[in-house]
PDB file of N, CA, C and O in Angstrom:
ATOM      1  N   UNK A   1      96.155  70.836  87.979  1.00  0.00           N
ATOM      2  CA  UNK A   1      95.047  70.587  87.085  1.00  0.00           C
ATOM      3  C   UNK A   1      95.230  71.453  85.837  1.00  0.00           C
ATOM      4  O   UNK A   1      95.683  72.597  85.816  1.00  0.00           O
ATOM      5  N   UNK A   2      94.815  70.745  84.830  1.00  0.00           N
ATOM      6  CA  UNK A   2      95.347  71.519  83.194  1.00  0.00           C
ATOM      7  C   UNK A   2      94.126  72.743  83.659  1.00  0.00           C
ATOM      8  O   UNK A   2      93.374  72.617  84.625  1.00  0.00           O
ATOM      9  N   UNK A   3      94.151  73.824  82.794  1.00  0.00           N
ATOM     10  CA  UNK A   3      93.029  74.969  82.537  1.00  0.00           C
ATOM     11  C   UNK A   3      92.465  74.117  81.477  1.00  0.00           C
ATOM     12  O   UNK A   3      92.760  72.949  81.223  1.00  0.00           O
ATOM     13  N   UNK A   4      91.309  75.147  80.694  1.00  0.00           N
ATOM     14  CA  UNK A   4      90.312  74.678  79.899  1.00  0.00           C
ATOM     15  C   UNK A   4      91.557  75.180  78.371  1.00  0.00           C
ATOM     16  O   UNK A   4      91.728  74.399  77.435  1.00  0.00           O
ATOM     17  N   UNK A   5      92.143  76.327  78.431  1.00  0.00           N
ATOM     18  CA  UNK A   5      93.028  76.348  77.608  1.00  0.00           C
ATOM     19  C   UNK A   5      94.043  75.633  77.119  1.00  0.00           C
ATOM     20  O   UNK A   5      94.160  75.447  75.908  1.00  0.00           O
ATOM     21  N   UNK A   6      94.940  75.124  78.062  1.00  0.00           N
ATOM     22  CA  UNK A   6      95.443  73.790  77.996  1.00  0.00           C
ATOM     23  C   UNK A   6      95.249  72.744  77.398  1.00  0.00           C
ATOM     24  O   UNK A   6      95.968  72.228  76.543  1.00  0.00           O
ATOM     25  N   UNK A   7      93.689  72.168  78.066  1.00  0.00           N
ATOM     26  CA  UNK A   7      92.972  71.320  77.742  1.00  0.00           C
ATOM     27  C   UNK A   7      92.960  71.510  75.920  1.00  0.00           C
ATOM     28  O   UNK A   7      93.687  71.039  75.046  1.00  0.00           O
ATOM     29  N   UNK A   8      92.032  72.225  75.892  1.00  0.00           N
ATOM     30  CA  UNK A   8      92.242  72.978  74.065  1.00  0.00           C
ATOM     31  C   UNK A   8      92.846  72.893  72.913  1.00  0.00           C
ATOM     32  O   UNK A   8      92.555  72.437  71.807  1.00  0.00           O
ATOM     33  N   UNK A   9      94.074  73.612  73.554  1.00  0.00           N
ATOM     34  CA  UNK A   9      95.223  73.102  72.828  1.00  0.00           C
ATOM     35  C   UNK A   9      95.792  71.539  73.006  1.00  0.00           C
ATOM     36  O   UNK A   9      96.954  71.742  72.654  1.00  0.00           O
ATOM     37  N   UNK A  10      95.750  70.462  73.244  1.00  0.00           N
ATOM     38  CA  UNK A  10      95.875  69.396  73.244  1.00  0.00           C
ATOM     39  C   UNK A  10      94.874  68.725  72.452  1.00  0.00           C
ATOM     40  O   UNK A  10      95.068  67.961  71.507  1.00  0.00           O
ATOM     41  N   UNK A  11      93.818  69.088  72.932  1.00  0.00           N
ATOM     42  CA  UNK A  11      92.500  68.421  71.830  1.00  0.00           C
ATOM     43  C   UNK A  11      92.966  68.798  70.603  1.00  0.00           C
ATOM     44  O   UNK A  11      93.135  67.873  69.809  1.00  0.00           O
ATOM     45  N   UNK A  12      93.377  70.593  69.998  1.00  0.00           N
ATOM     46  CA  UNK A  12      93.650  70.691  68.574  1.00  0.00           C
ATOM     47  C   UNK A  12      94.964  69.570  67.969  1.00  0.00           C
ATOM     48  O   UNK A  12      95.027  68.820  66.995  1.00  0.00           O
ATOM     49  N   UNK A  13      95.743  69.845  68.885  1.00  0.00           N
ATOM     50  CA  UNK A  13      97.290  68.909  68.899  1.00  0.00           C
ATOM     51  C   UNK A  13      96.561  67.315  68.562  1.00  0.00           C
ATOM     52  O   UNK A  13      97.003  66.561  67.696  1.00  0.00           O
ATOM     53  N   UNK A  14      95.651  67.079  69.233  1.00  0.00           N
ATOM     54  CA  UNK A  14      95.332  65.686  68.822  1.00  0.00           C
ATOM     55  C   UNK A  14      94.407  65.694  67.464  1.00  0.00           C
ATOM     56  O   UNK A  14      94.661  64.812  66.644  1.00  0.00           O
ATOM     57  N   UNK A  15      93.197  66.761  67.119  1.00  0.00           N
ATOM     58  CA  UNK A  15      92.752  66.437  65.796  1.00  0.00           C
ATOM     59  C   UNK A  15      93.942  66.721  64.886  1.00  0.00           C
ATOM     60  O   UNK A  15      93.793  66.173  63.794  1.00  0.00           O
ATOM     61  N   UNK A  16      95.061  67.398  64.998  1.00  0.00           N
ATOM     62  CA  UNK A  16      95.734  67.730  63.872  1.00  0.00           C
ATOM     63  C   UNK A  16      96.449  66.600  63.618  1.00  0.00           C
ATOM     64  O   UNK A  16      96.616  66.312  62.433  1.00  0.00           O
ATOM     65  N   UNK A  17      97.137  65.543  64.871  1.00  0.00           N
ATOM     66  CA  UNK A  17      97.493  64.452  64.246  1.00  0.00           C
ATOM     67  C   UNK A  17      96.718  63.584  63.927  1.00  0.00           C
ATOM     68  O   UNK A  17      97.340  62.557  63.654  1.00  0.00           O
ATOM     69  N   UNK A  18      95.415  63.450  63.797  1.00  0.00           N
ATOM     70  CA  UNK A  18      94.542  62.068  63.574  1.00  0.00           C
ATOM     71  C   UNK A  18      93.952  62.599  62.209  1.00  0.00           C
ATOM     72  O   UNK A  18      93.011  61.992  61.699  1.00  0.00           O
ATOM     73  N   UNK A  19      94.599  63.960  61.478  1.00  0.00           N
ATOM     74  CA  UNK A  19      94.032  64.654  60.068  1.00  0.00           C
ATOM     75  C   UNK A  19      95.156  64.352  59.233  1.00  0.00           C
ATOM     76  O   UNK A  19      95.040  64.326  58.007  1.00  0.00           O
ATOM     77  N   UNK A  20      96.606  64.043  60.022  1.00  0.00           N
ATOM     78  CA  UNK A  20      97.560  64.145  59.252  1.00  0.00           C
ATOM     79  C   UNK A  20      97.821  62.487  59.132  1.00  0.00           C
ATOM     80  O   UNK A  20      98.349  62.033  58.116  1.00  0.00           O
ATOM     81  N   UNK A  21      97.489  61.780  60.036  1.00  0.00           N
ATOM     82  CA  UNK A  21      97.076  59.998  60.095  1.00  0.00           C
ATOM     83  C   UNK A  21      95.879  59.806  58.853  1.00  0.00           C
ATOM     84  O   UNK A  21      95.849  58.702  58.309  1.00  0.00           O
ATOM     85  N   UNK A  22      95.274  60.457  58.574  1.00  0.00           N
ATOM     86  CA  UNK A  22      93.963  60.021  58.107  1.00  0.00           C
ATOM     87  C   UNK A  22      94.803  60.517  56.468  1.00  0.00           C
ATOM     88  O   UNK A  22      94.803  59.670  55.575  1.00  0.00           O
ATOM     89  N   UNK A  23      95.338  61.626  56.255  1.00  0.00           N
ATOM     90  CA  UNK A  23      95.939  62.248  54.607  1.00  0.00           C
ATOM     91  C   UNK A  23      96.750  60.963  54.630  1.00  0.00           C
ATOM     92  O   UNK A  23      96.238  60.089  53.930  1.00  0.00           O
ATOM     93  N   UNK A  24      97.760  60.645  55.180  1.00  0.00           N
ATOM     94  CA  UNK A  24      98.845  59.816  54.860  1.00  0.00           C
ATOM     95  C   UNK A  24      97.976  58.209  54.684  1.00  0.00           C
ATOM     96  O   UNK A  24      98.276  57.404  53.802  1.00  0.00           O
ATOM     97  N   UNK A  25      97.184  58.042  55.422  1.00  0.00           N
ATOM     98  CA  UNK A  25      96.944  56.523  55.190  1.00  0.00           C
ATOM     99  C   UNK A  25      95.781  56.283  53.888  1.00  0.00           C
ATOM    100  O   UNK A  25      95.320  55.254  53.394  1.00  0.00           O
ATOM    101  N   UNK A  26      95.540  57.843  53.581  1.00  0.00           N
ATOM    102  CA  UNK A  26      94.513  57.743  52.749  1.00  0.00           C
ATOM    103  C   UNK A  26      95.247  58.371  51.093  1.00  0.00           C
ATOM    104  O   UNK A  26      94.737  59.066  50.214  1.00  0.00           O
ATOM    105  N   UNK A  27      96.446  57.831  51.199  1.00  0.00           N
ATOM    106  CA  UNK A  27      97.905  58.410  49.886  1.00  0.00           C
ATOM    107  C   UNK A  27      97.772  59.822  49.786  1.00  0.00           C
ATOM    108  O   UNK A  27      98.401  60.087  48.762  1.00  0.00           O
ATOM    109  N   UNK A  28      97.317  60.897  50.255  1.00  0.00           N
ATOM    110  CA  UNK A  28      97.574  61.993  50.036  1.00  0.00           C
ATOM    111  C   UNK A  28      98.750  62.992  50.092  1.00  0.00           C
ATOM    112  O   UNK A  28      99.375  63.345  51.092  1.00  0.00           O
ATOM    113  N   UNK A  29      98.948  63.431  48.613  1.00  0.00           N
ATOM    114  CA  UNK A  29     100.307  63.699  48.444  1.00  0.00           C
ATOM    115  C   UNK A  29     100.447  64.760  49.196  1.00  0.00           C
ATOM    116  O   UNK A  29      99.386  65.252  49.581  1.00  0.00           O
ATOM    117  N   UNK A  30     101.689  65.416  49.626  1.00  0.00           N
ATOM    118  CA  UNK A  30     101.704  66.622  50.599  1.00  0.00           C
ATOM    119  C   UNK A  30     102.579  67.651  49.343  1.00  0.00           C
ATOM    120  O   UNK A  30     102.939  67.142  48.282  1.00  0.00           O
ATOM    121  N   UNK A  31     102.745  68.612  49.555  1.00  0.00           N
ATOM    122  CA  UNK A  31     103.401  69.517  48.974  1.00  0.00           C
ATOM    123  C   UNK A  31     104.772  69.792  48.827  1.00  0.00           C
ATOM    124  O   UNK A  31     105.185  70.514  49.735  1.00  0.00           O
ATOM    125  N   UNK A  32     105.662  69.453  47.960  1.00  0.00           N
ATOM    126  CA  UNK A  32     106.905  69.179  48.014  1.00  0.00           C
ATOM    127  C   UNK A  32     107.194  70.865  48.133  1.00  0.00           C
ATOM    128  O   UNK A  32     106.594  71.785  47.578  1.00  0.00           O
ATOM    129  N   UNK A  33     108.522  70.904  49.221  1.00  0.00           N
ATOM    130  CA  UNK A  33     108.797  72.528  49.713  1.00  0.00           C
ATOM    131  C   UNK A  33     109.247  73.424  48.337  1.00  0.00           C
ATOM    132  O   UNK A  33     108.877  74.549  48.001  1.00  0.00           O
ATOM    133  N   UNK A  34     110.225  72.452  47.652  1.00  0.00           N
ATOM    134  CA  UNK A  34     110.779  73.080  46.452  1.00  0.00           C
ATOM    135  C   UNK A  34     110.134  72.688  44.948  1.00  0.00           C
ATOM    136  O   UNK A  34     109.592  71.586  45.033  1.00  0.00           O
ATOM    137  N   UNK A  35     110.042  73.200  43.737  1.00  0.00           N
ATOM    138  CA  UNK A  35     109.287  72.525  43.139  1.00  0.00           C
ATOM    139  C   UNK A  35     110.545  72.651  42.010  1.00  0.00           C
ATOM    140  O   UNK A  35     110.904  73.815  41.829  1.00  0.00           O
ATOM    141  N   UNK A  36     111.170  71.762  41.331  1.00  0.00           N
ATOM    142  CA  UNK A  36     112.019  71.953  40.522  1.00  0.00           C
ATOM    143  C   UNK A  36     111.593  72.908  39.214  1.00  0.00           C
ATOM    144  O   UNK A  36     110.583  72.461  38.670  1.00  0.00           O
ATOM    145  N   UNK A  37     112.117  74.104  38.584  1.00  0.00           N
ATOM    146  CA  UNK A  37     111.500  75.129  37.721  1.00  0.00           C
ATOM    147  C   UNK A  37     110.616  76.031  37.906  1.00  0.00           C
ATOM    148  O   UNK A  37     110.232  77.051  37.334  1.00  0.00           O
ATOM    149  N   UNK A  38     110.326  75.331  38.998  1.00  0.00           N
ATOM    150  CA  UNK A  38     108.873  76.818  39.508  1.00  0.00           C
ATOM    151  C   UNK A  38     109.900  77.793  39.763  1.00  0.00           C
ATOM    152  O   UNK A  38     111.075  77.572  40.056  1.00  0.00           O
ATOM    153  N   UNK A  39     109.136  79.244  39.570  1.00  0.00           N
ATOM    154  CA  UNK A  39     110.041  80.893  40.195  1.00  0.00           C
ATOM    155  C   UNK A  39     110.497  80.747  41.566  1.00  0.00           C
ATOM    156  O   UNK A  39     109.708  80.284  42.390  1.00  0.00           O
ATOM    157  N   UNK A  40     111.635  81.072  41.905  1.00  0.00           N
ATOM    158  CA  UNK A  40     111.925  81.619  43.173  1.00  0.00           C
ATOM    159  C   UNK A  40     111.111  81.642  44.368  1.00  0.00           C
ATOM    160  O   UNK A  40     111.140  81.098  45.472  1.00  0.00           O
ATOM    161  N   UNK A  41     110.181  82.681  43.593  1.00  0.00           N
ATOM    162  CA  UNK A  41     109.059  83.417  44.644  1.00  0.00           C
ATOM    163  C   UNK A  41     107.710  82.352  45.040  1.00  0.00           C
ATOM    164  O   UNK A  41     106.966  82.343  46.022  1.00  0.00           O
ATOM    165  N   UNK A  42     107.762  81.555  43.918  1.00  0.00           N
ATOM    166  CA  UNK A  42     106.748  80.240  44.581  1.00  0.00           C
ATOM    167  C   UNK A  42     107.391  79.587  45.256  1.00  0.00           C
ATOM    168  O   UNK A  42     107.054  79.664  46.438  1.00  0.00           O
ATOM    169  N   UNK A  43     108.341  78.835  45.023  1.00  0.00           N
ATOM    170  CA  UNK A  43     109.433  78.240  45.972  1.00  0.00           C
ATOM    171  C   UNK A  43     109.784  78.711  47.655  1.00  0.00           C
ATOM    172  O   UNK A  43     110.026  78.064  48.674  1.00  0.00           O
ATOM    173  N   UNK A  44     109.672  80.153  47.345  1.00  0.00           N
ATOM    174  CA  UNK A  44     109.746  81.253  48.847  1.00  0.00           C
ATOM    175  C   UNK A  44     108.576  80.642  49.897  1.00  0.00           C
ATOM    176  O   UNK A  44     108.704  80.043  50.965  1.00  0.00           O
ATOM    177  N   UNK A  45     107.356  81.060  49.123  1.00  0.00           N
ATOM    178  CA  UNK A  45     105.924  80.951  49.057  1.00  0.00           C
ATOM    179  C   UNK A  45     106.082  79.352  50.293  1.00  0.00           C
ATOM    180  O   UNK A  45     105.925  79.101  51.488  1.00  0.00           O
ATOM    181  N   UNK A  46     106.434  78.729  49.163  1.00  0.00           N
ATOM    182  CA  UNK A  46     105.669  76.921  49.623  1.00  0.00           C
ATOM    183  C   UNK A  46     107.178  76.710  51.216  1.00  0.00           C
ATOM    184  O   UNK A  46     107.022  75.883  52.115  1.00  0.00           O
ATOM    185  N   UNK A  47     107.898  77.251  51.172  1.00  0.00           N
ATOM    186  CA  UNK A  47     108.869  77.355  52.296  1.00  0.00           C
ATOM    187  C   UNK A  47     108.230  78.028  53.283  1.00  0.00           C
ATOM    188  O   UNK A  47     107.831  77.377  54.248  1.00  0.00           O
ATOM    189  N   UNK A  48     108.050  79.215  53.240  1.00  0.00           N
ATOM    190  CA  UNK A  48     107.274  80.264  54.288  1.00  0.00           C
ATOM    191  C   UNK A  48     106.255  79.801  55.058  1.00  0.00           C
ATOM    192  O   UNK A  48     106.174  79.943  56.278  1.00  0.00           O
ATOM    193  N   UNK A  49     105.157  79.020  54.059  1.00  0.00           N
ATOM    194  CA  UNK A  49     103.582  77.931  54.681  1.00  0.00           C
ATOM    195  C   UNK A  49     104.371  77.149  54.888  1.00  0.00           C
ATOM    196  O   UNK A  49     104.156  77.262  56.095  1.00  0.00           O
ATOM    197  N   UNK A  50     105.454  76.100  54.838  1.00  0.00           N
ATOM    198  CA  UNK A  50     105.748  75.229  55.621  1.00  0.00           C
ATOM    199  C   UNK A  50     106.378  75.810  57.184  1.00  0.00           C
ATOM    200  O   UNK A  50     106.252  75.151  58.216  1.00  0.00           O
ATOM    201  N   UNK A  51     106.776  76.591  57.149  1.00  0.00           N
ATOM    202  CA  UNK A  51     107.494  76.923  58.354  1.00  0.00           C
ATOM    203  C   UNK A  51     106.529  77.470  59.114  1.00  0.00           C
ATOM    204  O   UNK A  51     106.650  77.298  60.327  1.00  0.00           O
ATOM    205  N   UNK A  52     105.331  78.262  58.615  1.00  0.00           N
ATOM    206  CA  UNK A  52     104.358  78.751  59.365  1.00  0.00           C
ATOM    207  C   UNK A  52     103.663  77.260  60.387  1.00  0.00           C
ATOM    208  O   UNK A  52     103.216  77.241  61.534  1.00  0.00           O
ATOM    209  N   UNK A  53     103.805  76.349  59.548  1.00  0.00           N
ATOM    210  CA  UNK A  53     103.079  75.199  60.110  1.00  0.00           C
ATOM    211  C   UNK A  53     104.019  74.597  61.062  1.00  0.00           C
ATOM    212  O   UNK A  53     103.563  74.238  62.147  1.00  0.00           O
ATOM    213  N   UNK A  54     104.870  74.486  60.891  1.00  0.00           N
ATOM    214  CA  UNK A  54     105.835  73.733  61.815  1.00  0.00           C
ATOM    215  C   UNK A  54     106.168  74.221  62.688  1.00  0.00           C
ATOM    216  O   UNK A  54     106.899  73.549  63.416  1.00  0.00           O
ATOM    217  N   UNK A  55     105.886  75.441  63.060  1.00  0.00           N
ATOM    218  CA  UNK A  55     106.098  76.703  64.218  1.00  0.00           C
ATOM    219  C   UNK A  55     104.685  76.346  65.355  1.00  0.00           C
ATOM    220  O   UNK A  55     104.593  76.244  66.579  1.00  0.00           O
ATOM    221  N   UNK A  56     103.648  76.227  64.123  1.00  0.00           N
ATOM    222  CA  UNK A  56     102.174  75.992  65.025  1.00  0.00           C
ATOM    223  C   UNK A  56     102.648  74.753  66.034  1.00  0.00           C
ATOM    224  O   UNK A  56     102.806  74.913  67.244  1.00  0.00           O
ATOM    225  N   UNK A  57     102.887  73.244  65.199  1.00  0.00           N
ATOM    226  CA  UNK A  57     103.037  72.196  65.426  1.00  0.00           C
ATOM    227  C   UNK A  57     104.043  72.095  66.160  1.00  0.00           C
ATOM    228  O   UNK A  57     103.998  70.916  66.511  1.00  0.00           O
ATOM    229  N   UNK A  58     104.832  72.504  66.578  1.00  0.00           N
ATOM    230  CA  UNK A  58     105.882  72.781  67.759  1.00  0.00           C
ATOM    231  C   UNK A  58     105.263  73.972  68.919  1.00  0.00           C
ATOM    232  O   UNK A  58     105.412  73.404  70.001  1.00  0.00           O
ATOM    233  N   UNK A  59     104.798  75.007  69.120  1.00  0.00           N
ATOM    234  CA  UNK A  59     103.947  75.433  69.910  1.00  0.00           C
ATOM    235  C   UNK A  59     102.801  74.199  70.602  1.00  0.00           C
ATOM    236  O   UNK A  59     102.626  73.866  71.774  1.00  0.00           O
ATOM    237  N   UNK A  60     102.323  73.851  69.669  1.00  0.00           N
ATOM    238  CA  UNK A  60     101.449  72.419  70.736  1.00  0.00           C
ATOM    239  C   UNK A  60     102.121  71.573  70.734  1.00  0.00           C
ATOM    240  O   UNK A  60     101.556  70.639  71.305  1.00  0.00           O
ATOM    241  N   UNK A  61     103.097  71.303  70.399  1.00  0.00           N
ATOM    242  CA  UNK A  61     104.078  69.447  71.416  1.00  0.00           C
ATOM    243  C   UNK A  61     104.411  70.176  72.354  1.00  0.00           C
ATOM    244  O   UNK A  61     104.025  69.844  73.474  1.00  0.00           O
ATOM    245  N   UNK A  62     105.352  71.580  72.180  1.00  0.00           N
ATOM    246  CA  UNK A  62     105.713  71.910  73.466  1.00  0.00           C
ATOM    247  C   UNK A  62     104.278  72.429  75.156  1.00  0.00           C
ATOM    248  O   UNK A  62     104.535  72.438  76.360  1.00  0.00           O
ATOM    249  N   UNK A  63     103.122  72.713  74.552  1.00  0.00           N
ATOM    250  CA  UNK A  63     102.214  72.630  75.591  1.00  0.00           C
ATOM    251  C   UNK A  63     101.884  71.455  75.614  1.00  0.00           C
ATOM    252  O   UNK A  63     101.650  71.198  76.794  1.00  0.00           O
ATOM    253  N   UNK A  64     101.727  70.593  75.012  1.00  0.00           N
ATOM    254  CA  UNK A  64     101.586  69.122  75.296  1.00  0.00           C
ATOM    255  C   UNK A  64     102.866  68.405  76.337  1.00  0.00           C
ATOM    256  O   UNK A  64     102.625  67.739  77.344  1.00  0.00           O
ATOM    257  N   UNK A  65     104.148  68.708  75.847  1.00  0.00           N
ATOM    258  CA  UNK A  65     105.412  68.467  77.035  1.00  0.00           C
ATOM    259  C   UNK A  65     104.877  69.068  78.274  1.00  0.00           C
ATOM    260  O   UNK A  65     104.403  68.415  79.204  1.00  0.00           O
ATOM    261  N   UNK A  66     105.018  70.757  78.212  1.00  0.00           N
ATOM    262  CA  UNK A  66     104.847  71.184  79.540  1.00  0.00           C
ATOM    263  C   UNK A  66     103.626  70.332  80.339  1.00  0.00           C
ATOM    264  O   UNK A  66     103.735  69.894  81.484  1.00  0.00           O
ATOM    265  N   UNK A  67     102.602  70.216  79.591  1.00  0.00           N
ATOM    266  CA  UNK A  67     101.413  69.534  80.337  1.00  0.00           C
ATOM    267  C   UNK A  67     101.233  67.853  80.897  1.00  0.00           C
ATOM    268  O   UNK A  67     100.279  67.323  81.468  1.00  0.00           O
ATOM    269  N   UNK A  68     102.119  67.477  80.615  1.00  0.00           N
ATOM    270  CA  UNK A  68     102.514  65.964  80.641  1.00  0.00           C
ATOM    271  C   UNK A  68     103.711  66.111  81.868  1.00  0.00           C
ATOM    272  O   UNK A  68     103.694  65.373  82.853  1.00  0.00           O
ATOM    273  N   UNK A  69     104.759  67.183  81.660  1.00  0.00           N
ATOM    274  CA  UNK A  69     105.677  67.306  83.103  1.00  0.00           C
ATOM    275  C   UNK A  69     105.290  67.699  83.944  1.00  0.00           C
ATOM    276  O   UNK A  69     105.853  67.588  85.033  1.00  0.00           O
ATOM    277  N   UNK A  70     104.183  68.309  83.768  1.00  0.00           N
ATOM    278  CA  UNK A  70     103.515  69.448  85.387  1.00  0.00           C
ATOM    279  C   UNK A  70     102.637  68.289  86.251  1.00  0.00           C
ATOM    280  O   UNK A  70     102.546  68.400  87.474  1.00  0.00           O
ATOM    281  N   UNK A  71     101.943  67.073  85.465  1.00  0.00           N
ATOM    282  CA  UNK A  71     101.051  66.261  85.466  1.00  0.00           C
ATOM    283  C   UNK A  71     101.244  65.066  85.751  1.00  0.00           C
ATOM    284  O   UNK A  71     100.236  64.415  86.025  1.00  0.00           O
ATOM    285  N   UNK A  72     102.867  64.216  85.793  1.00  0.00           N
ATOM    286  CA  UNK A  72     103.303  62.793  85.453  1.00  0.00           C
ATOM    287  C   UNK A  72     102.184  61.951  85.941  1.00  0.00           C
ATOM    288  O   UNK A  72     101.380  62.268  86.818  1.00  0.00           O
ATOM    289  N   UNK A  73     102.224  60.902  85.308  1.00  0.00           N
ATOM    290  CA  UNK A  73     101.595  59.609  85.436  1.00  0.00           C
ATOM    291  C   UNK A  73     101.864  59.261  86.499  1.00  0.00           C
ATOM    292  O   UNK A  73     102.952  59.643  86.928  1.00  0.00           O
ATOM    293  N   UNK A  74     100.884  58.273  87.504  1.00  0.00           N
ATOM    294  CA  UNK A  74     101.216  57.321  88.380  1.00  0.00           C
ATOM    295  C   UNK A  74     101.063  55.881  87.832  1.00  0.00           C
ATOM    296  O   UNK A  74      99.952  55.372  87.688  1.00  0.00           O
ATOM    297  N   UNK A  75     101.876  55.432  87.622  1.00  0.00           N
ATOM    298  CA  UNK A  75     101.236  54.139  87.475  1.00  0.00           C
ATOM    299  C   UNK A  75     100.970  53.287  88.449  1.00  0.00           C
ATOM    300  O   UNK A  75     100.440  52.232  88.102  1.00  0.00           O
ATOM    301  N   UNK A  76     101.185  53.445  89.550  1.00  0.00           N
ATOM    302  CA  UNK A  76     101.195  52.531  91.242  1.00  0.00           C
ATOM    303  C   UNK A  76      99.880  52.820  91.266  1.00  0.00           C
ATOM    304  O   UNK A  76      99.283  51.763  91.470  1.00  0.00           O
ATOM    305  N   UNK A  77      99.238  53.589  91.175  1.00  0.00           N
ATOM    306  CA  UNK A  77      97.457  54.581  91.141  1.00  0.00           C
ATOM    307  C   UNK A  77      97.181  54.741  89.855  1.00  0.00           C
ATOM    308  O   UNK A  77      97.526  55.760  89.256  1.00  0.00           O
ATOM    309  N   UNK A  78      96.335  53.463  89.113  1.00  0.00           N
ATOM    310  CA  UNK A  78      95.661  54.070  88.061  1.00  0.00           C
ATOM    311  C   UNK A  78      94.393  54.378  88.325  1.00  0.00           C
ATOM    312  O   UNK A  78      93.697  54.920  87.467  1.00  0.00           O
TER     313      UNK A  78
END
């Protein structure tokens, strides 16, 4: 049985993709990593917040994996 933590983190894992479904279908531009002429240090900047995010967003697929292998489906028993 998942914990309530578990549980949690999957619910966030799911609003974060139905926020990132909702920007994209609604044309919202995302932040290009490099910006051609901007300084270095903004460029650093917009790299660093991307990686911060993609670190989050891989921390919950991977509790979402673990929680889906500990758990498999039956389909013979729905």
């Amino acid at each position: 049985m998942a914990t309530a933590n578990e549980d949690d983190v999957v619910q966030a894992f799911r609003q974060a993709v139905e926020e990132e479904l909702r920007r994209v279908q609604d044309g919202e531009q995302h932040d290009p990593h490099f910006v051609l002429g901007a300084p270095a240090e903004e460029n650093l900047q917009r790299l660093a917040a991307a990686h911060e995010r993609l670190q989050s967003e891989v921390a919950l697929l991977r509790t979402v994996i673990l929680k889906l292998v500990s758990q498999p489906v039956d389909f013979d028993n729905p």
